[in-house]
DSSP file (Angstrom, degrees, kcal/mol; ACC not computed):
  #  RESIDUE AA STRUCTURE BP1 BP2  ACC     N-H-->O    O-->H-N    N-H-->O    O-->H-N    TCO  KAPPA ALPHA  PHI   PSI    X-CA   Y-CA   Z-CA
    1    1 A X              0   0    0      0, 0.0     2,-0.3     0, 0.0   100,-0.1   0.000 360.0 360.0 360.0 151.4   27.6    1.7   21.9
    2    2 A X        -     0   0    0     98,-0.6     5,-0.1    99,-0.4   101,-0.0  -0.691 360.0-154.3 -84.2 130.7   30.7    0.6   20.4
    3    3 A X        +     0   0    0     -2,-0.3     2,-0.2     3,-0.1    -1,-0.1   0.528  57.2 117.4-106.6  16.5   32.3    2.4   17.6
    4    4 A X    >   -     0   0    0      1,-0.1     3,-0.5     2,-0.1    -2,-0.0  -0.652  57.7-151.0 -59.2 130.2   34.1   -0.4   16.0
    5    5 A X  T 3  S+     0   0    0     -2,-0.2    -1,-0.1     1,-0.2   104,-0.1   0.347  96.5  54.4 -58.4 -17.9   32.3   -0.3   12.5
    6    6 A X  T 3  S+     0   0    0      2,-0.0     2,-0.2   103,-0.0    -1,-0.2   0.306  71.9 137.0-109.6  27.8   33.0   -4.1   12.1
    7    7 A X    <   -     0   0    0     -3,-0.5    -5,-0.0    -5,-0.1    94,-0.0  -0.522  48.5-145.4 -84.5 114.8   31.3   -4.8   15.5
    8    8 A X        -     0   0    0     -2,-0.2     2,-0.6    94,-0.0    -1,-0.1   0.043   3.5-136.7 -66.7 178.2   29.0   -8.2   14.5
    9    9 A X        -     0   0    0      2,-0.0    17,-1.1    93,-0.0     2,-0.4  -0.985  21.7-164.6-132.8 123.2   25.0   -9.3   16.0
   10   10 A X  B     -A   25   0A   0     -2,-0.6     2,-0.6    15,-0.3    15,-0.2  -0.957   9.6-115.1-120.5 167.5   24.4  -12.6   16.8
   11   11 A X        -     0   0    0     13,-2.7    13,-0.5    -2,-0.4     2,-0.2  -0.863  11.4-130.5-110.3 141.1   21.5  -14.6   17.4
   12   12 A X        -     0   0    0     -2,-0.6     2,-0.9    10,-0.1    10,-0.2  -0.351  23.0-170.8 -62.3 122.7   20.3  -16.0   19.8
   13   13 A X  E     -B   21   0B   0      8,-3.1     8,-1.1    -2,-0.2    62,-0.2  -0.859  23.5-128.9-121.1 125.9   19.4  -19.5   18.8
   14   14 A X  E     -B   20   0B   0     -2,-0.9     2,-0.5    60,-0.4     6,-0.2  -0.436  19.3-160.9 -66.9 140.6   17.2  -21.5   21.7
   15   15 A X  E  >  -B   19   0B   0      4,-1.3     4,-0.7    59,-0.1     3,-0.3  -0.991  66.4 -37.6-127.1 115.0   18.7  -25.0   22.7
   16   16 A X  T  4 S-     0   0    0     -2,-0.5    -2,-0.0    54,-0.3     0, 0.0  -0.437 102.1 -64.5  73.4-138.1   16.3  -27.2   24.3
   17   17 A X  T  4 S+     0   0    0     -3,-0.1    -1,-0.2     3,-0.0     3,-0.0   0.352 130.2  51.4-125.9  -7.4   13.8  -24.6   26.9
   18   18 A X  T  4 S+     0   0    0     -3,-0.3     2,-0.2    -4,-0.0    -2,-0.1   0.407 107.9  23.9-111.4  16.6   17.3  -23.6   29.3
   19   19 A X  E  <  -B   15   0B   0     -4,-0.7    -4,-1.3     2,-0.0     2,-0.2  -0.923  60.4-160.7-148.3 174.3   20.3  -22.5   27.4
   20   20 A X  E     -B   14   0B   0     -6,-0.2     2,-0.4    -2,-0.2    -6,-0.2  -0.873  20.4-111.8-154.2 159.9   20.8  -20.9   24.1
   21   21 A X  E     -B   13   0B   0     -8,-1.1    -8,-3.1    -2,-0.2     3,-0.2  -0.852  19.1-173.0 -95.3 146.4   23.7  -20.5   21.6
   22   22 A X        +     0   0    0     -2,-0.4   -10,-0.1   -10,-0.2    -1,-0.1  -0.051  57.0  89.3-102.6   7.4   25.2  -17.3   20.9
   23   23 A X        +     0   0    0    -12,-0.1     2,-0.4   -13,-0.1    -1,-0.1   0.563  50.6  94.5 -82.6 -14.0   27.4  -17.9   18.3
   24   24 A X  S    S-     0   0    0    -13,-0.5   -13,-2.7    -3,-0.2     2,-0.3  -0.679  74.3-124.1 -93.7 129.4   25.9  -17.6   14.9
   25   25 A X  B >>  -A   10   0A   0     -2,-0.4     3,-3.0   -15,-0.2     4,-1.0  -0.753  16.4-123.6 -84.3 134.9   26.4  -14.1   13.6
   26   26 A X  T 34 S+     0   0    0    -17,-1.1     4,-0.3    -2,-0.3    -1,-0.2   0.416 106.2  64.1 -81.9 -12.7   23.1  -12.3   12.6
   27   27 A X  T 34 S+     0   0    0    -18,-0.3    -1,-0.3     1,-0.1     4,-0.1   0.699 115.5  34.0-104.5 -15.6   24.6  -11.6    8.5
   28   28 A X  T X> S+     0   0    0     -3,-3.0     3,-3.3     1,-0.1     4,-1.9   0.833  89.8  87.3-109.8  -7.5   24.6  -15.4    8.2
   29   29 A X  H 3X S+     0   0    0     -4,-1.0     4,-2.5     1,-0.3    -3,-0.1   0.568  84.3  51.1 -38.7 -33.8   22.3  -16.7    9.8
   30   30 A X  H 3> S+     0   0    0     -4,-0.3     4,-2.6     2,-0.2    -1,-0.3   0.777 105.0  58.0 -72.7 -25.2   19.5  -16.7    7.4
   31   31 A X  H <> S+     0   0    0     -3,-3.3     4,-2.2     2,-0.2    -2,-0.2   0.830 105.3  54.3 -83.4 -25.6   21.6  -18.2    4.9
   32   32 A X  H  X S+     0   0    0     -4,-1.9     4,-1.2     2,-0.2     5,-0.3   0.986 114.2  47.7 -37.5 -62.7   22.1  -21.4    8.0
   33   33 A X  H >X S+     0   0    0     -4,-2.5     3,-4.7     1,-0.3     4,-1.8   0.926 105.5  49.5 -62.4 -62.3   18.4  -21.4    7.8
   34   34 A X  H 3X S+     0   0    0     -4,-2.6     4,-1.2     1,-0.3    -1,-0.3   0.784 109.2  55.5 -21.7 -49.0   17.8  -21.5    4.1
   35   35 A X  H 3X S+     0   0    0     -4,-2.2     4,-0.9     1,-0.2    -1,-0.3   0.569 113.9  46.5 -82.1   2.0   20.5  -24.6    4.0
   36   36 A X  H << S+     0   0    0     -3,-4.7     4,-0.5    -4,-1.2     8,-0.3   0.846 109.1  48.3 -81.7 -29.2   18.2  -26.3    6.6
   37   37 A X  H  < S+     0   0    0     -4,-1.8    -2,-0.2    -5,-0.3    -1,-0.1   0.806 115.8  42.0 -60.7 -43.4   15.3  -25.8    5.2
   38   38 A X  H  < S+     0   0    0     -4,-1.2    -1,-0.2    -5,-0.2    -2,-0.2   0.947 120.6  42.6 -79.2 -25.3   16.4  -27.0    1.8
   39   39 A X  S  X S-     0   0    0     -4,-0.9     4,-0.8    -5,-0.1    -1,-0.2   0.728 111.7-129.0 -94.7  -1.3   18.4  -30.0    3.1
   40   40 A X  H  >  -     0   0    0     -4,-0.5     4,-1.5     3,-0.2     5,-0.2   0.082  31.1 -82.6  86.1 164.5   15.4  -30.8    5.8
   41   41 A X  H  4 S+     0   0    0      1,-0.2     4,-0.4     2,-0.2    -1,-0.2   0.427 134.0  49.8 -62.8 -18.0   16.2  -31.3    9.6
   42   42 A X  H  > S+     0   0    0     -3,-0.2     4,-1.2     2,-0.1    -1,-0.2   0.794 115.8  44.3 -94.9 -49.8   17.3  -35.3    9.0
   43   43 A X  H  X S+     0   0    0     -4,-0.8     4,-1.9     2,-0.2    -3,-0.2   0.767 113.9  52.8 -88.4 -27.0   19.8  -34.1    5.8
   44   44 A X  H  X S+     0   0    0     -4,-1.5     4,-1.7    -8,-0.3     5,-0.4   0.954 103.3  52.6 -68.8 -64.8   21.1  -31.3    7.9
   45   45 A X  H >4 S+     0   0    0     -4,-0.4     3,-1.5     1,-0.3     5,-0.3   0.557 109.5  52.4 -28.9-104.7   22.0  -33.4   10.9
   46   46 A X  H >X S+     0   0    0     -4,-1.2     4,-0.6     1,-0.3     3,-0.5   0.423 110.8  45.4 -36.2 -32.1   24.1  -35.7    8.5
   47   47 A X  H >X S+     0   0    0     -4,-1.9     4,-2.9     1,-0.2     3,-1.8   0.986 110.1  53.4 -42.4 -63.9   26.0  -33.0    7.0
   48   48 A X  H <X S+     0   0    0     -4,-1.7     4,-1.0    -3,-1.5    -1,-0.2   0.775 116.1  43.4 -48.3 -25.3   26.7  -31.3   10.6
   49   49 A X  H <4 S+     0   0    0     -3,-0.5     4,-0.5    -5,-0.4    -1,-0.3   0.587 108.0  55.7-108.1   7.8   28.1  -34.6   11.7
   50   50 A X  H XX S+     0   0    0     -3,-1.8     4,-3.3    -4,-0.6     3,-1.8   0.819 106.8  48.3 -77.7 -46.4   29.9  -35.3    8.9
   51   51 A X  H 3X S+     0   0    0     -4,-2.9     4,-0.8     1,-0.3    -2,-0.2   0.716 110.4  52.4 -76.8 -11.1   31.6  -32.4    9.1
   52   52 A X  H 3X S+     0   0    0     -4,-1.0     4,-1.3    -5,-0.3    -1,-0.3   0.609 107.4  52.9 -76.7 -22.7   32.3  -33.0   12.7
   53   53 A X  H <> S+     0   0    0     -3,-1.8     4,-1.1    -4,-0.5     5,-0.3   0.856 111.0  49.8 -74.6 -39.3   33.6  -36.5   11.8
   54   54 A X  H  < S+     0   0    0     -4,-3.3     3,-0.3     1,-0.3    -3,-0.1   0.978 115.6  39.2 -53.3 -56.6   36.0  -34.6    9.2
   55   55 A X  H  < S+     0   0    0     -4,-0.8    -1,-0.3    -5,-0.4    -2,-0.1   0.942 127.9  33.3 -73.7 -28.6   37.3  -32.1   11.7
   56   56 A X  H  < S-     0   0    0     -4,-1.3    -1,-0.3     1,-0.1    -2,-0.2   0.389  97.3-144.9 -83.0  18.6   37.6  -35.0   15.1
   57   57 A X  S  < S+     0   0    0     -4,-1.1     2,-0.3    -3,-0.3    -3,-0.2   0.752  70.4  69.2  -0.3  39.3   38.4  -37.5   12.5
   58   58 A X  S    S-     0   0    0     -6,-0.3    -2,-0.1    -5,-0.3     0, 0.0  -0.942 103.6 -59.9-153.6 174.7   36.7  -40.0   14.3
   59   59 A X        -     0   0    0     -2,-0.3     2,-0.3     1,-0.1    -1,-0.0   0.152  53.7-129.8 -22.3 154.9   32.7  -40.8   15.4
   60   60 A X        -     0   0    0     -3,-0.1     2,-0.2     2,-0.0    -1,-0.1  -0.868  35.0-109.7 -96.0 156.5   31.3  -37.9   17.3
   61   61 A X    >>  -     0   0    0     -2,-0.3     3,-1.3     1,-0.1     4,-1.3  -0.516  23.7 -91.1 -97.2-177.5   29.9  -39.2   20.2
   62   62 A X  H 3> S+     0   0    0      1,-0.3     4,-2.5     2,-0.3    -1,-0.1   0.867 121.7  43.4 -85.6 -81.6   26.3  -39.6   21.4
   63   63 A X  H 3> S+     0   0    0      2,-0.2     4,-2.3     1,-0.2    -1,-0.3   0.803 112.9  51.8 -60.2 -17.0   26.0  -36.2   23.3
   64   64 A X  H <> S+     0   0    0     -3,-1.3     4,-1.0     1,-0.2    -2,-0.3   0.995 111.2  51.2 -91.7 -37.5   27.8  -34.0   20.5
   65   65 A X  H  X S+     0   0    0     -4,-1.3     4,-0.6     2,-0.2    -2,-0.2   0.394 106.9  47.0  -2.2 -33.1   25.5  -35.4   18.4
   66   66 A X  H  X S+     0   0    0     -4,-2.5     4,-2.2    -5,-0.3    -2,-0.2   0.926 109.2  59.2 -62.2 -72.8   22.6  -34.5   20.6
   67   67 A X  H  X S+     0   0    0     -4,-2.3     4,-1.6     2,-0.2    -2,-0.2   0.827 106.2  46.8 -30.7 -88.4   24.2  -31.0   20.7
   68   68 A X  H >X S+     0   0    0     -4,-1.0     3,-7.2     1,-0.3     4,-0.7   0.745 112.9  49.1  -4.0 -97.7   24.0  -30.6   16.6
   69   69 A X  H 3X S+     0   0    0     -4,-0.6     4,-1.9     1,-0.3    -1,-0.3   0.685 107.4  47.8 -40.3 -61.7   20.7  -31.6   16.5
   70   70 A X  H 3X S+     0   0    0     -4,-2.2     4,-2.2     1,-0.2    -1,-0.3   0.768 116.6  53.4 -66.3 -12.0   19.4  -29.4   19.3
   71   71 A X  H <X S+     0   0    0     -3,-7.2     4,-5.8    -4,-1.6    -2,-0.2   0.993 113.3  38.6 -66.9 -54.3   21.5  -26.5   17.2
   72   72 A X  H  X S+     0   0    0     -4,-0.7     4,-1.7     2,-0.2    -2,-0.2   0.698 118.0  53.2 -32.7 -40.0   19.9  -27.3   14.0
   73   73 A X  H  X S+     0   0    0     -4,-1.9     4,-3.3    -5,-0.3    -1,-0.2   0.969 112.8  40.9 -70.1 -66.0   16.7  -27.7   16.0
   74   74 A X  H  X S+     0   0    0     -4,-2.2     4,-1.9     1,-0.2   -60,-0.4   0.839 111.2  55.9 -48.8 -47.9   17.0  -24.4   17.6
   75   75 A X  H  X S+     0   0    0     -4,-5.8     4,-2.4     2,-0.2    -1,-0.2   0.948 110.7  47.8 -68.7 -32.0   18.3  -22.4   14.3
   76   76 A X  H  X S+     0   0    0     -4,-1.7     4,-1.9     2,-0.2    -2,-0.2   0.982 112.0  48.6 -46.1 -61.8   14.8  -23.8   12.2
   77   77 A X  H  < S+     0   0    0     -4,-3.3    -3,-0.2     2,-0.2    -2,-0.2   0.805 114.5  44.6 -69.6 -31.4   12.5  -22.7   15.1
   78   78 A X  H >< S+     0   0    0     -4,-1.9     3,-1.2    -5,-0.2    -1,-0.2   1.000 114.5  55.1 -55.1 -76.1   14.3  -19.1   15.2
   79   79 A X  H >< S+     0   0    0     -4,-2.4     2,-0.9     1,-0.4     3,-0.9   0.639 102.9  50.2 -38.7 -70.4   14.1  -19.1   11.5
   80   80 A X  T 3< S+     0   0    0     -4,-1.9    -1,-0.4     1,-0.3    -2,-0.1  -0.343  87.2  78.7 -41.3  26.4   10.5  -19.6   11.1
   81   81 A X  T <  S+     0   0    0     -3,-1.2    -1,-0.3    -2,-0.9     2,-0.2  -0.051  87.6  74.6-118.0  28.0    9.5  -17.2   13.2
   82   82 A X  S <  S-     0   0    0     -3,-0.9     3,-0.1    -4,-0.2     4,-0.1  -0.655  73.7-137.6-102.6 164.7   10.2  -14.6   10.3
   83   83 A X  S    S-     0   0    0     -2,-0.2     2,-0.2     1,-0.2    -1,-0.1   0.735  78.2 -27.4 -91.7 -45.4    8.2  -14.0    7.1
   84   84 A X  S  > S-     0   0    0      1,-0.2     4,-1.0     0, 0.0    -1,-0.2  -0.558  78.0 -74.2-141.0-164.8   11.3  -13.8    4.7
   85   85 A X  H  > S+     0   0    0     -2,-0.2     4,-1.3     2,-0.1     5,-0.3   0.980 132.3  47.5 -38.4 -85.1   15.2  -12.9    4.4
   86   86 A X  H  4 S+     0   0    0      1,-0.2     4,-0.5     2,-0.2    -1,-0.1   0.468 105.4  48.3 -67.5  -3.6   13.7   -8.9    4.6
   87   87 A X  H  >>S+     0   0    0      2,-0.2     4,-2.4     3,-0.1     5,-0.5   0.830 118.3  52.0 -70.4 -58.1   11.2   -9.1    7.6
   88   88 A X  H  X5S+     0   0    0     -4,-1.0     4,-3.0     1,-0.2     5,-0.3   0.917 109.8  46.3 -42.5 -72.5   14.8  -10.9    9.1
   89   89 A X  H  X5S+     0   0    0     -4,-1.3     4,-0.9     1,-0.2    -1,-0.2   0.736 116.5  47.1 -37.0 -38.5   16.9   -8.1    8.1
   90   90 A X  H >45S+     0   0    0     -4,-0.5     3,-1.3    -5,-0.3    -1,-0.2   0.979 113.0  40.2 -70.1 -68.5   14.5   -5.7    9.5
   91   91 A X  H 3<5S+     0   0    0     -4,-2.4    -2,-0.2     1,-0.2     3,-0.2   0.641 110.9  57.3 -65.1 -10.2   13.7   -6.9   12.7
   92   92 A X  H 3<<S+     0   0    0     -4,-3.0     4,-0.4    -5,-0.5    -1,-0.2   0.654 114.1  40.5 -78.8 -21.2   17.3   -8.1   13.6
   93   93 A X  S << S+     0   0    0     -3,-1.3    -1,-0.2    -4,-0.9    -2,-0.2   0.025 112.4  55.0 -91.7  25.5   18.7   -4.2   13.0
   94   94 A X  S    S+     0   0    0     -3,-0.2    -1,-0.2    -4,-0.2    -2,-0.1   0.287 110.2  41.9-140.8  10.2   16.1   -2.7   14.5
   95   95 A X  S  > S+     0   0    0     -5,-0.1     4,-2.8     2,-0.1     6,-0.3   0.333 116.9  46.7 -98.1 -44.5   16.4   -4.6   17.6
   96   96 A X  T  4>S+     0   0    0     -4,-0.4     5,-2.0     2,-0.2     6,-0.9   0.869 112.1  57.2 -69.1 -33.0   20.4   -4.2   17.8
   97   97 A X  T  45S+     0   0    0      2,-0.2    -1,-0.1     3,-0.2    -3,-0.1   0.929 109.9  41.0 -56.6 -60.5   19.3   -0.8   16.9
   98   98 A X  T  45S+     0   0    0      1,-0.2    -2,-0.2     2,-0.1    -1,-0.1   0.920 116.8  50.1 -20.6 -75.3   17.0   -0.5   20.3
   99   99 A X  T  <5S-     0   0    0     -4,-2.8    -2,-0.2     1,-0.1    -1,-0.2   0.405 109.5-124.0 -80.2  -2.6   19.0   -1.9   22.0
  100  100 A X  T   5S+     0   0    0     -4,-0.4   -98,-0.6    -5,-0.1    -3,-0.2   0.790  72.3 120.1  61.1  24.9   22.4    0.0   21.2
  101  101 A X  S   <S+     0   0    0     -5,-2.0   -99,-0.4    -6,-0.3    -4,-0.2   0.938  84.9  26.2 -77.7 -45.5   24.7   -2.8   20.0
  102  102 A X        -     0   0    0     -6,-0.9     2,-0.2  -101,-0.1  -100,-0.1  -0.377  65.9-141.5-106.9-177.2   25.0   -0.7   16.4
  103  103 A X        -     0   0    0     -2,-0.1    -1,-0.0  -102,-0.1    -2,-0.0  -0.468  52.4 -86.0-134.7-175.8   24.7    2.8   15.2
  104  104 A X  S >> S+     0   0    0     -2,-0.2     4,-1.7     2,-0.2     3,-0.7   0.735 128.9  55.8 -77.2 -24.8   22.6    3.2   11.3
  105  105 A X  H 3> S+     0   0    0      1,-0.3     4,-1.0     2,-0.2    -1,-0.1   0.995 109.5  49.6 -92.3 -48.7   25.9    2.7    9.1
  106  106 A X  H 3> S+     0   0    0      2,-0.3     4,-0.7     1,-0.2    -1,-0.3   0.377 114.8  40.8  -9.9 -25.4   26.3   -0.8   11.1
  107  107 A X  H <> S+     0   0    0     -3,-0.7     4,-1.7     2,-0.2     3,-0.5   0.774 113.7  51.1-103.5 -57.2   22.8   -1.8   10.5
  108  108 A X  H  X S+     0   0    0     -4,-1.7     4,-2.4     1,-0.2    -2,-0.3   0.930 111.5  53.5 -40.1 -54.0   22.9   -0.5    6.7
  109  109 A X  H  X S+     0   0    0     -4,-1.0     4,-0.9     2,-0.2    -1,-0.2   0.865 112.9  43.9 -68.7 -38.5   26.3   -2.8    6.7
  110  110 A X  H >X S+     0   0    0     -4,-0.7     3,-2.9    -3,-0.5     4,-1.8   0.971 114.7  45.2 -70.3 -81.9   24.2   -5.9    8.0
  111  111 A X  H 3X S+     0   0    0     -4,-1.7     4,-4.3     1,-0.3     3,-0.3   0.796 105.0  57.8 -17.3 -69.7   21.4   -5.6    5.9
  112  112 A X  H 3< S+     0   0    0     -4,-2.4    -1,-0.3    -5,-0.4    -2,-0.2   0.770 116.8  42.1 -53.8 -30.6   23.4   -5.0    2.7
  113  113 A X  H << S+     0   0    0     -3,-2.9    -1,-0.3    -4,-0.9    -2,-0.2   0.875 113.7  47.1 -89.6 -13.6   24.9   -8.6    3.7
  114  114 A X  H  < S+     0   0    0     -4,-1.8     2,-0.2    -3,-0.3    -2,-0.2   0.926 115.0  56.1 -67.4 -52.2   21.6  -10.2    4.7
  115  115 A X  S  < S-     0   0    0     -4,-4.3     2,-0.4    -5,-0.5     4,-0.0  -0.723  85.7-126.4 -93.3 132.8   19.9   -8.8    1.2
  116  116 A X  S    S+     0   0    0     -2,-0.2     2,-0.3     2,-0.0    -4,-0.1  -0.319  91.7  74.7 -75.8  32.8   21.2   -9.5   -1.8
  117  117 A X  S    S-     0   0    0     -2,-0.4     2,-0.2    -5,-0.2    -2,-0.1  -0.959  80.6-113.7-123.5 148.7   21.1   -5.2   -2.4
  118  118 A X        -     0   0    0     -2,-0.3     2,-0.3    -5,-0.0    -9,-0.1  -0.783  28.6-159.8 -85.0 164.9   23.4   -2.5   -1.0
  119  119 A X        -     0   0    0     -2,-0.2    -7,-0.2   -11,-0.1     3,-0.1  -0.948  11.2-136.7-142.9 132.7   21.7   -0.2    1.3
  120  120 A X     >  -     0   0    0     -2,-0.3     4,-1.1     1,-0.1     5,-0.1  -0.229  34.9-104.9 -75.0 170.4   23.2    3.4    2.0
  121  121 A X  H >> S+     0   0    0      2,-0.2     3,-1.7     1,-0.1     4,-1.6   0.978 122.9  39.3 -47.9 -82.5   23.0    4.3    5.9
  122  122 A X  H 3> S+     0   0    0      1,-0.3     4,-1.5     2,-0.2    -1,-0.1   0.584 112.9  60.0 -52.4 -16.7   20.1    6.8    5.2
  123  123 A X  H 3> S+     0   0    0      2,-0.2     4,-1.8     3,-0.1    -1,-0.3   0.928 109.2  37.8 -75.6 -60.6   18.7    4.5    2.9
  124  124 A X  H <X S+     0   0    0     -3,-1.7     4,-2.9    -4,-1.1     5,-0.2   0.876 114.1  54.0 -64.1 -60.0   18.2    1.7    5.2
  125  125 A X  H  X S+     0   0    0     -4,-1.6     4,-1.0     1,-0.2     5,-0.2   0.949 108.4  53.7 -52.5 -44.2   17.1    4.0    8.5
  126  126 A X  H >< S+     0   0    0     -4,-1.5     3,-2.2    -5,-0.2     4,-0.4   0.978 116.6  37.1 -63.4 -58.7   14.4    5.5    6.2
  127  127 A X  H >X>S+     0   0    0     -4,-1.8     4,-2.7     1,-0.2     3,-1.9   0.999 115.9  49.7 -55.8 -59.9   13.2    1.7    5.4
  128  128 A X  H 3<5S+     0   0    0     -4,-2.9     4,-0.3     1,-0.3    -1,-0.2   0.818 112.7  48.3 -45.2 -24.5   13.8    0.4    8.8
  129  129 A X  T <<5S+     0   0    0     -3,-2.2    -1,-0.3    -4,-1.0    -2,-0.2   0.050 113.5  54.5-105.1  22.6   11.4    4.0   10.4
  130  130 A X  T <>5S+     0   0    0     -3,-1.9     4,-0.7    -4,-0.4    -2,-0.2   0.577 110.4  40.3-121.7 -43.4    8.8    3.0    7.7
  131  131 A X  H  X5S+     0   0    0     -4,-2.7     4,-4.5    -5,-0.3    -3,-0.1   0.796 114.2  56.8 -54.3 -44.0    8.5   -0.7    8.9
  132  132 A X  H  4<S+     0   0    0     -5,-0.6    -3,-0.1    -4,-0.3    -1,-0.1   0.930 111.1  38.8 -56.0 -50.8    8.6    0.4   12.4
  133  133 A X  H >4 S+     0   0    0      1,-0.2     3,-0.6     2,-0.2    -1,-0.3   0.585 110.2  57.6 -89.0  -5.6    6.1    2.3   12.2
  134  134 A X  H 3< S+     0   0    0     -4,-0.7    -2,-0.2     1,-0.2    -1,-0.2   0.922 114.4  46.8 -72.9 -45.9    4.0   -0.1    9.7
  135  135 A X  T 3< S-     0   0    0     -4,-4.5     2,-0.4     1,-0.1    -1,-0.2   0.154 118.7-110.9 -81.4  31.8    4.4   -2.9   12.8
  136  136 A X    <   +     0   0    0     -3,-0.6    -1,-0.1    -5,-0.1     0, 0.0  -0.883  65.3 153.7  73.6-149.4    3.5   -0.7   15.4
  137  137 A X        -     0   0    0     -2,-0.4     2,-0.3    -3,-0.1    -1,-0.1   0.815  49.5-124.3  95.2 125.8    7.0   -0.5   16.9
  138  138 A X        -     0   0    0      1,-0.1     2,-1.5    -3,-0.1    -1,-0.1  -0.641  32.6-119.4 -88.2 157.6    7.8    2.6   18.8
  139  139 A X    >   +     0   0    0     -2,-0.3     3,-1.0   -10,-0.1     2,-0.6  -0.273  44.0 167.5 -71.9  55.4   11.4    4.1   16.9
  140  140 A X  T 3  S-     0   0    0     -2,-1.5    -2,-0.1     1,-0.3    -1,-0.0  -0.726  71.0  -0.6-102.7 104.2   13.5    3.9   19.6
  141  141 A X  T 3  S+     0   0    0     -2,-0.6    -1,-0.3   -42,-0.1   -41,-0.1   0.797 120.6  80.3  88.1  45.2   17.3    4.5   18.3
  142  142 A X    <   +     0   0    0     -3,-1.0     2,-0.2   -44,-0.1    -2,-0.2   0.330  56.4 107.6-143.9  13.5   15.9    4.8   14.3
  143  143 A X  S    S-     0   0    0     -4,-0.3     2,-0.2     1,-0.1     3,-0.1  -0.641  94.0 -77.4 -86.0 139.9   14.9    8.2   14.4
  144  144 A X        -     0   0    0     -2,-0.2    -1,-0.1     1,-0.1     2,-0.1  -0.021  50.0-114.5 -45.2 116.2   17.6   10.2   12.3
  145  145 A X        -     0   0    0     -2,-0.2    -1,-0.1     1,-0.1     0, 0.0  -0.069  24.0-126.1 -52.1 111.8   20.6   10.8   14.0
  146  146 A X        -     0   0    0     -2,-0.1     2,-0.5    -3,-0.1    -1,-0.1  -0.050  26.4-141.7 -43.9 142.9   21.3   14.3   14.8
  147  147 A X              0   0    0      1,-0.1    -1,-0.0     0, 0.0     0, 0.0  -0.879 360.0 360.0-119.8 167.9   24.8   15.5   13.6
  148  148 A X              0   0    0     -2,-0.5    -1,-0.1     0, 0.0    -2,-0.1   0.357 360.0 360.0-104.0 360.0   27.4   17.9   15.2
């Protein structure tokens, strides 16, 4: 595990059924989804390509246009497979967690930006080994961390 403190998550966002992007960092992502949601999959596209015209300052063409879309596409269908912002916020540190991309003050740091609350380290592991165990989920890397 890495001990940079500012060490980021991303998600994995499915493009089409063979690739995915990797770019979108896991503390905004829900707030992506929200603005897709609200602006619909048709209102999002024209934004993204405006804002692709803005930065090539001319058309985008056909296939980066394709590209957008299948991001957009790809960040909805990730998005929806959550109940809320805190179901996100749970199961996305508690997977980085698993998996040993973060340590607890790292997950506590994600959360607190994902949720509109701070969450202490211990604060957060406690919620996060109370969820775990609500879904079934064995605790693997949320058990309280010995110290030395």
């Amino acid at each position: 595990m890495s001990k940079n403190k500012d060490v980021e998550i991303y998600v994995d966002i499915p493009i089409n059924d063979s690739s995915s992007f990797k770019h979108l960092p896991a503390s905004i992502f829900w707030d992506v989804y929200e603005a897709i949601i609200k602006a619909d999959t048709d209102g999002a596209n024209a934004i993204a390509q405006m804002v692709g015209f803005v930065l090539k300052t001319k058309p985008l063409e056909h296939v980066e246009i394709d590209v957008l879309s299948d991001v957009i596409h790809g960040i909805k269908q990730s998005g929806d497979q959550w109940e809320n912002r805190e179901h996100y916020a749970l199961w996305i540190t508690y997977e980085a967690l698993r998996n040993r991309k973060i340590d607890h003050e790292r997950a506590a740091k994600i959360a607190s930006k994902i949720l509109p609350k701070y969450y202490s380290k211990e604060a957060w592991r406690v919620k996060l080994l109370r969820w775990a165990e609500k879904e079934k989920l064995p605790p693997v890397g949320i058990r309280k961390q010995k110290t030395k």
